[in-house]
Every structure is written in C-alpha cells, then in structure tokens.
C-alpha positions in Angstrom: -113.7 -128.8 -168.6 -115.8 -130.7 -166.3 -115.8 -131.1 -162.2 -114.8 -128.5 -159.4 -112.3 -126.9 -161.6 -114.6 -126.3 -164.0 -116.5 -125.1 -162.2 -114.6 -123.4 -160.4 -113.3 -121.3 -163.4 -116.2 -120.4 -165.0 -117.3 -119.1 -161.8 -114.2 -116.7 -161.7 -114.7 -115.7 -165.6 -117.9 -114.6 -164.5 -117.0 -112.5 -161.3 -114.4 -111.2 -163.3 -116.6 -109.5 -166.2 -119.3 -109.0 -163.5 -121.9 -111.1 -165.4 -123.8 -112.1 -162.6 -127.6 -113.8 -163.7 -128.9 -111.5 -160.7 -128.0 -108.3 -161.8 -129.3 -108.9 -165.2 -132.6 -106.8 -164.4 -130.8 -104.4 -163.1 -128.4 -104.1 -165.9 -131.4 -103.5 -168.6 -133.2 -101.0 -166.7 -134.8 -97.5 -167.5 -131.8 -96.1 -166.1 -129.8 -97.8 -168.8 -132.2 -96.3 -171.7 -132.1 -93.1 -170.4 -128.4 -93.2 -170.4 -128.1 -94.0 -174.3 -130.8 -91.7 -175.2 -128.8 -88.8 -173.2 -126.3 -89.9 -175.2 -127.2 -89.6 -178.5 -128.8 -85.9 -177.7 -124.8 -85.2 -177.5 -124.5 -86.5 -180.5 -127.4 -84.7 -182.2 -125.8 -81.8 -180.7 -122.2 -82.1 -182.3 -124.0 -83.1 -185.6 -125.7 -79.6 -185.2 -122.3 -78.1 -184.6 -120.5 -80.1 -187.7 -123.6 -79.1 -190.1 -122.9 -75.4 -189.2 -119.6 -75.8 -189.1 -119.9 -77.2 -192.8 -122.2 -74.2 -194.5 -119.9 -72.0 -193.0 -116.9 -73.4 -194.6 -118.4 -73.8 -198.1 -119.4 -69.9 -197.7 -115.8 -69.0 -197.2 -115.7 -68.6 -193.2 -112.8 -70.4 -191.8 -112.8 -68.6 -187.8 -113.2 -71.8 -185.2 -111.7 -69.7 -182.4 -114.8 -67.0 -183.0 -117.2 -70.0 -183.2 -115.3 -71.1 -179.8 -115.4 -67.5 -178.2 -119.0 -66.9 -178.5 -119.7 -70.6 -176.8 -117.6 -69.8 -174.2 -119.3 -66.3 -173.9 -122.3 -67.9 -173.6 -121.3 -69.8 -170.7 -119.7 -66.8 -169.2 -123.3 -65.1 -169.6 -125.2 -67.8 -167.4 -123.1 -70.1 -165.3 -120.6 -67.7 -164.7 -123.2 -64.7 -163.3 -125.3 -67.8 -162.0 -121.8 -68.6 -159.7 -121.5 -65.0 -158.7 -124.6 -65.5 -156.4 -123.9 -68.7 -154.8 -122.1 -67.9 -151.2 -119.5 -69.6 -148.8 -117.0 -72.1 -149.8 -119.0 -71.9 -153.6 -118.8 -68.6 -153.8 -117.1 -67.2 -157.2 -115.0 -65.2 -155.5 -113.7 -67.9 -153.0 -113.3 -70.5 -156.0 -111.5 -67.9 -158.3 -108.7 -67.0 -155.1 -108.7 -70.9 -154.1 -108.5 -72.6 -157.8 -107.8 -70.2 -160.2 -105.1 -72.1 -161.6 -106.3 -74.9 -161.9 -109.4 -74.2 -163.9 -106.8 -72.2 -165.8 -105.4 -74.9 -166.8 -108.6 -77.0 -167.3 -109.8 -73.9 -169.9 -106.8 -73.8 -171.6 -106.5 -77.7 -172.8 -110.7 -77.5 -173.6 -109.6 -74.2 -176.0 -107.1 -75.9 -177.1 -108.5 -79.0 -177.8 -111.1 -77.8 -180.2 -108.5 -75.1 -181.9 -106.1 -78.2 -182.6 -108.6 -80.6 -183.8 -110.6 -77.8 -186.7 -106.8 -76.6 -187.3 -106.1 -80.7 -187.9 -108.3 -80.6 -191.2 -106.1 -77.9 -193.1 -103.2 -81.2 -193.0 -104.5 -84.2 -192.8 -107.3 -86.8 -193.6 -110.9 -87.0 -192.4 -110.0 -90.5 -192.0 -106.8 -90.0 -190.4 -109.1 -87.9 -188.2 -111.7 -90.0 -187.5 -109.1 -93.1 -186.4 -106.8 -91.1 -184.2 -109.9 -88.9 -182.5 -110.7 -92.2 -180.5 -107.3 -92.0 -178.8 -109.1 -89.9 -176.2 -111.0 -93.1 -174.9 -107.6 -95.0 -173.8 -105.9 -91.6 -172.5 -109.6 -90.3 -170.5 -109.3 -94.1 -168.6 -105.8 -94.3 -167.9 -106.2 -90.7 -166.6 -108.8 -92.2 -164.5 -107.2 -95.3 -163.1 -104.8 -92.7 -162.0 -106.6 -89.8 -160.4 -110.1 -91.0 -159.8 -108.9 -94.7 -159.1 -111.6 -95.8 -161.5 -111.4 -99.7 -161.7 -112.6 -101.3 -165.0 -113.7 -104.7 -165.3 -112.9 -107.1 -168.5 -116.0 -106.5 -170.3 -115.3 -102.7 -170.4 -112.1 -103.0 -172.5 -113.8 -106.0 -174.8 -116.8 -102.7 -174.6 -114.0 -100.3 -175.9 -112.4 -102.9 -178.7 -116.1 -103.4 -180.1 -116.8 -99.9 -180.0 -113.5 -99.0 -182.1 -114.4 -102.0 -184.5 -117.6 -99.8 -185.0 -115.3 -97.3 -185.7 -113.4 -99.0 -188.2 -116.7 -100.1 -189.8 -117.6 -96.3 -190.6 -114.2 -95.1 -191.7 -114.2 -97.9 -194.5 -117.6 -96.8 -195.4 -116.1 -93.5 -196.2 -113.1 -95.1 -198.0 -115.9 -96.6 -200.3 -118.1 -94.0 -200.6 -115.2 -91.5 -201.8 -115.7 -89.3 -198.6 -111.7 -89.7 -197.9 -111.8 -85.7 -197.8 -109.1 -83.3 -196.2 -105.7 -81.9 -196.8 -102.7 -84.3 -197.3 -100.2 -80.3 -197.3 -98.4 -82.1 -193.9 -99.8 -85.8 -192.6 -97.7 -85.5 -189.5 -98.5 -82.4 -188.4 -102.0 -82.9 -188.6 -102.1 -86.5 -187.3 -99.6 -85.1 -184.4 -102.4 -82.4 -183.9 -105.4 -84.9 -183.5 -103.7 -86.6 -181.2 -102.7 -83.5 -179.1 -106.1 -82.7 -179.0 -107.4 -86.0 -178.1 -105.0 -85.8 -174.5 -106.0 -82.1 -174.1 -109.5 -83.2 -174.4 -108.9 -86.1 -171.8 -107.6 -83.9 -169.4 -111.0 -81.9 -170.0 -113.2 -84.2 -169.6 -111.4 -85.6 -166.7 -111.6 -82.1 -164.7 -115.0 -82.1 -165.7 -115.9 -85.7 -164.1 -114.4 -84.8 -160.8 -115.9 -81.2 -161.1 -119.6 -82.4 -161.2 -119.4 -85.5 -159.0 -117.9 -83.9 -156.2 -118.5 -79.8 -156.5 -121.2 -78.6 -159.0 -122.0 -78.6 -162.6 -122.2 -74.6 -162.2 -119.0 -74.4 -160.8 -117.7 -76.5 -163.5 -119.6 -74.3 -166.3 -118.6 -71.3 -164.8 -115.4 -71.4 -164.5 -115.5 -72.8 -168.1 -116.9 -70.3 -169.5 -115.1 -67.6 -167.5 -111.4 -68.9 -168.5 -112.7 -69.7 -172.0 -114.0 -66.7 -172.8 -110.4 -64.8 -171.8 -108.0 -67.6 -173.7 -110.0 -67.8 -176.8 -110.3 -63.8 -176.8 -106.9 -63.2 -176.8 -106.4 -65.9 -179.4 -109.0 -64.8 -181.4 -107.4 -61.6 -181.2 -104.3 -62.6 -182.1 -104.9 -65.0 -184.7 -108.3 -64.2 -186.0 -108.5 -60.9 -186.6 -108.3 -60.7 -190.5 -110.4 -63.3 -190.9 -113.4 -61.9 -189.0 -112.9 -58.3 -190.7 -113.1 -60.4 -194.2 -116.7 -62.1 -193.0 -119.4 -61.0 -195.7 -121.6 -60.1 -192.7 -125.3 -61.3 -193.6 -128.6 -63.2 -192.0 -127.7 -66.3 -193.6 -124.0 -66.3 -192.0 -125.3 -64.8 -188.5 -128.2 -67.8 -188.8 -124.9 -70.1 -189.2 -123.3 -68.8 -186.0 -126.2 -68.5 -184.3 -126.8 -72.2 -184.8 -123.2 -73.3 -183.9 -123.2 -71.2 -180.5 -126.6 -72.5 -179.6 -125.3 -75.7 -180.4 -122.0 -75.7 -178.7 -123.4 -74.5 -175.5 -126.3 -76.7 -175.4 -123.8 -79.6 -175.2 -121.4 -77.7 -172.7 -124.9 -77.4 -170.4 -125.5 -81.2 -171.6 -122.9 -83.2 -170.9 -122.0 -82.3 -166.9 -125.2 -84.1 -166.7 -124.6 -87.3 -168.2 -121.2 -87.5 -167.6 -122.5 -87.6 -163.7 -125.2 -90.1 -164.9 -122.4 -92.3 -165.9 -118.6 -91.2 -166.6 -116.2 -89.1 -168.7 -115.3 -92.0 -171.1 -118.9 -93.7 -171.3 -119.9 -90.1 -172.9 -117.3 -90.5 -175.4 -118.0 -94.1 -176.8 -121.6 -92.2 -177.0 -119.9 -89.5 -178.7 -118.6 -92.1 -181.4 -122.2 -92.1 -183.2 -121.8 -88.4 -183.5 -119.5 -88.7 -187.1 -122.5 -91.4 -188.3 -125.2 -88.7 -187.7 -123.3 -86.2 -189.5 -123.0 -88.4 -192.4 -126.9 -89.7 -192.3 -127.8 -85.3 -192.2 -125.1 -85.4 -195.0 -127.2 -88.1 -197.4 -129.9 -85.5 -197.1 -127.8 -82.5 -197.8 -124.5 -82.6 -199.2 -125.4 -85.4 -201.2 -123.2 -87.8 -199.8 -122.9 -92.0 -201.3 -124.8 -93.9 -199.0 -123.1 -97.3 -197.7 -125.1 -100.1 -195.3 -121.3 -100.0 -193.2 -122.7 -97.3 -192.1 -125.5 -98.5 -190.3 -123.4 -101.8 -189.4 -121.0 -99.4 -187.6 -123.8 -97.6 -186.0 -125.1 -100.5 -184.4 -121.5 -101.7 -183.2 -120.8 -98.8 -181.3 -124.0 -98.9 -179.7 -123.4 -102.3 -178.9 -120.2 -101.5 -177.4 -121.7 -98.7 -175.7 -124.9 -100.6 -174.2 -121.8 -103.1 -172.8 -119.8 -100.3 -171.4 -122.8 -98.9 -169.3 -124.2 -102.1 -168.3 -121.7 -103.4 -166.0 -120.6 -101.2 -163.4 -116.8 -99.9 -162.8 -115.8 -98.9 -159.1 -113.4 -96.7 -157.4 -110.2 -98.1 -155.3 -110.7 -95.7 -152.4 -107.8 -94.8 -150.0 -110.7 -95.7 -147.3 -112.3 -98.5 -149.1 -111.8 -100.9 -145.9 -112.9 -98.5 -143.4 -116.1 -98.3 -145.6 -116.8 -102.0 -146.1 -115.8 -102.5 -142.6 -118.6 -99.9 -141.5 -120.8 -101.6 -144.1 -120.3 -105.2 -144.2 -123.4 -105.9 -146.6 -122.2 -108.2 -149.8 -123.6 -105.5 -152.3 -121.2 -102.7 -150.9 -121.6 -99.5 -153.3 -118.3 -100.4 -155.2 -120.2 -103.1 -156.8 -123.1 -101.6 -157.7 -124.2 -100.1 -160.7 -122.9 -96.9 -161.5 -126.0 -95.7 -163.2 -128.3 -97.0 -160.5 -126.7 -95.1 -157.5 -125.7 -91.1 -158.1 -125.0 -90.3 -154.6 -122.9 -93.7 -154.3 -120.7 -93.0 -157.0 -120.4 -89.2 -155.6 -119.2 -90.9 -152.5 -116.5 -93.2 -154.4 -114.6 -90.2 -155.9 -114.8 -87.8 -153.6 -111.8 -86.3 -152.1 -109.2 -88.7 -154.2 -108.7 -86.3 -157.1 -106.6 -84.0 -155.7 -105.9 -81.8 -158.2 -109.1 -80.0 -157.7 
C-alpha cells in the first residue's frame, strides 16, 4: 500500500504495538537484563523446590502440606515479627483489625493453590499439567484489566501466544523423550484441579501485585506467612497426620526438607521484588523456563532422554518473555485526565516503560484496587 493511507496505517500499526524507533534504547536497557536475570533466579528457585520435591518422593515422603507449613512458618518467623515493629497505619495490629479478611482470603487461595496443583499428580498427566498450568497467564491479566485496569498493548498477547508456543515445544519434547509421567486413576479430576489452582494462584499473585506496589512487600509477606502458617496447620493436621508419623526420620530426609523450605521461602522473599520491577504475569511467562531447568538438573540426575526441543522451547519463551517486558503496559486510571491535564508533556507516565519508572507505575495503581 502506497501514499497517505499507507502511510497512514502503518503509522497506526506501529502506535498500536508501541514500536516506536525512539524508544528502542530504552527498550534494551540494563533494566531490561536485570529483569530476565531476576527472573530466571525464580526459576532456579522452583527447580530447587521440584529437585527436593523429587528425592523426597522416590524416598517414600508424599506430605506437600508439611513442605508448605514450614515455608509459610518461615515467613511467619521474619516478615511477620519484622511487621509487629512497624507503627501507625502499618502497624500489625492495625492491618490485622483493618484487613484481616482479606489477606484471609489471599492465604487461603496461595495454600490452596499449591495443595491442588502436588494433589494434581496422583490423577493426571505431567503433560496435562504442564499445558493447563499456563492457564494462570490469561486468568492473572484478565484479573488485571479488571481490578488494576492494566492496559495491554498488541505485542503483549502475540508475547503470550509465543511464549505458550515455547510451551508446546517442551511438552512434545517430553512426549519424545518418554517423560509422559503421572497418574491417568481420574483425568478430569486432576485436569479440573490444575486448573483450580491456576485461578487460585491468579488471585495470589494478583493480591500480591497491588500489595507491593501500593503498601509494602513486608506487609505482603507477613501477612502471608501469618495466615499460611494457620490454614496449612490445620490442614496439615487434618490431612497429614499419618503421613508425617510414617516419615523414616533421618539427615538425608531433614537435608531434603531443609532444602525445599529454604527454597520455597527464598522465592516467597523473591518474587514481591520483581513482580514490583515489572508485574504479576511478566513473572509468570518467566516462571515458564522453570519446568526446562528441572529437566536440564534432570539430564544430570535422574537420567532423563535429552531432546534439542528442549532448548528450542527455552529460547521461545525467552523470546516471548524479552517481548512481554519490552514494551510497556499502562493503567486506565479513574483520574487519568486530571493527571495528563496537570502534566501535559507527550511522554506522560502511562506511556512509559514500566521497568524504567518504579515510583510511576506505583502511582498508576494506586488506590484502584479496592479490594485491599
């Protein structure tokens, strides 16, 4: 297409996916780097948890909601005695009378979330698993479009698509190395209970965006670990029981737990902190790579079938990921035109780069989530 309309178009296209030839310095910056390095520490992390997670399950120890309890006492340990000296409006007493409930609920779906998803194994496929677990991407931003007006452009949904082709890539690597493992007792149920967990762990991770952008990462952790440590005790409790009194108590299975809680709560400290860097659903395309480094500390020991999908997949969903990050998103704020009208400047904070402006995005979501 040729002449004004041409141009015209393109020029749209291009405002549209918010590939401007200005912003291009911007978009591979340092801050960009440090944003997919901070990301695949989370992964590392969840490999570290899977790994554990693994030795303890070939050594006969089936107990996620003791592996969950001690994480969440953990928490309860530092951010929650770290909260009780903060005073005022942050004090822990003034936040557990205020919000209680609401970081009730927040701890219940994040203990639930990760009892549904181990529980998922004893029905289902690890493919089955693998495929479904992404559902939380689709649910964590129409959560967000909703409650933290999040805007996405274009090239964020193509970043998405790309990243689940990545994901398709490493689940037909599995198919082909034989690594199809898992119960096929009750397909249903266990697919029903991925997905479950995959909205539980959206509304999570969606607490936990507004939690750290607008109040604190302690408060956030605190309360966590506070409310986790009470739901997954009396589940433990409940549930549990037998199986912990039929542990064969040794250093080799404390090492194990050890390793899972130190783990588990080094990503819980983690991930506030990139998740403010960038957003709930940027950390989970990261979090996508996590399955691939289990498998690459699985060539090394368990003995698993190598396959090069598995490094084509890894460099999709990085791809997908670098996309995601690189072109910013922006809020639809209830006082958006009083704002621009205060600041009339062309490069208002909506349309700047997320990871390039903290205190800017701060300011975007601030005071629209109302339900904390």
């Amino acid at each position: 297409m040729e002449g004004p309309a041409g141009d015209s178009l393109c020029g749209k296209w291009r405002n549209d996916c918010g590939l401007y030839r200005d912003q291009l310095k911007d978009i591979f910056s340092w801050q960009l780097l440090k944003t997919i390095a901070m990301g695949q520490v989370l992964s590392l992390l969840i490999c570290g948890t899977a790994g554990s997670c693994q030795y303890l399950a070939d050594a006969g120890v089936e107990t996620p909601m003791l592996q969950s309890f001690l994480n969440y006492a953990l928490l309860l340990l530092t951010y929650t005695l770290a909260l009780c000296t903060h005073k005022g409006d942050a004090s822990f007493l003034k936040v557990l009378r205020t919000k209680w409930w609401k970081y009730l609920v927040m701890g219940l779906a994040d203990v639930e979330a990760n009892y549904t998803v181990v529980k998922a194994y004893q029905f289902t496929t690890l493919t089955s698993i693998q495929l479904l677990d992404c559902f939380v991407i689709p649910v964590l931003m129409v959560l967000s479009w909703i409650f933290l007006k999040t805007r996405y452009r274009p090239v964020h949904f193509v970043a998405v698509m790309v990243c689940l082709v990545g994901v398709g890539a490493m689940v037909g690597a599995d198919i082909i190395s034989g690594r199809d493992q898992g119960s096929t007792s009750d397909v249903v149920l266990g697919d029903g209970l991925v997905l479950l967990s995959s909205v539980l762990y959206a509304v999570s991770n969606l607490c936990q965006e507004h939690t750290v952008k607008n109040l604190s990462r302690v408060e956030f952790l605190g309360m966590m670990g506070l409310f986790g440590t009470l739901i997954s005790g009396v589940q433990l409790a409940a549930l549990e029981i037998n199986a912990v009194k039929a542990i064969k108590w040794d250093l080799y299975i404390c090492m194990l737990f050890a390793v899972y809680a130190l783990c588990m709560y080094a990503l819980y400290s983690f991930m506030p902190v990139v998740v403010k860097l960038t957003s709930a659903t940027a950390v989970n395309l990261s979090l996508l790579t996590a399955d691939l480094f289990s498998l690459f500390c699985g060539l090394l020991l368990f003995n698993y079938k190598f396959s090069v999908l598995y490094i084509i997949s890894f460099v999709i969903i990085m791809m997908g990921f670098i996309m995601f990050n690189a072109i910013p998103t922006y809020s639809a704020l209830h006082g958006a035109a009083a704002q621009e009208a205060a600041d009339p400047r062309p490069d208002h904070a909506s349309d700047r780069l997320l990871a390039a402006d903290g205190d800017a995005r701060r300011t975007e979501t601030g005071e629209v989530f109302t339900f904390l």
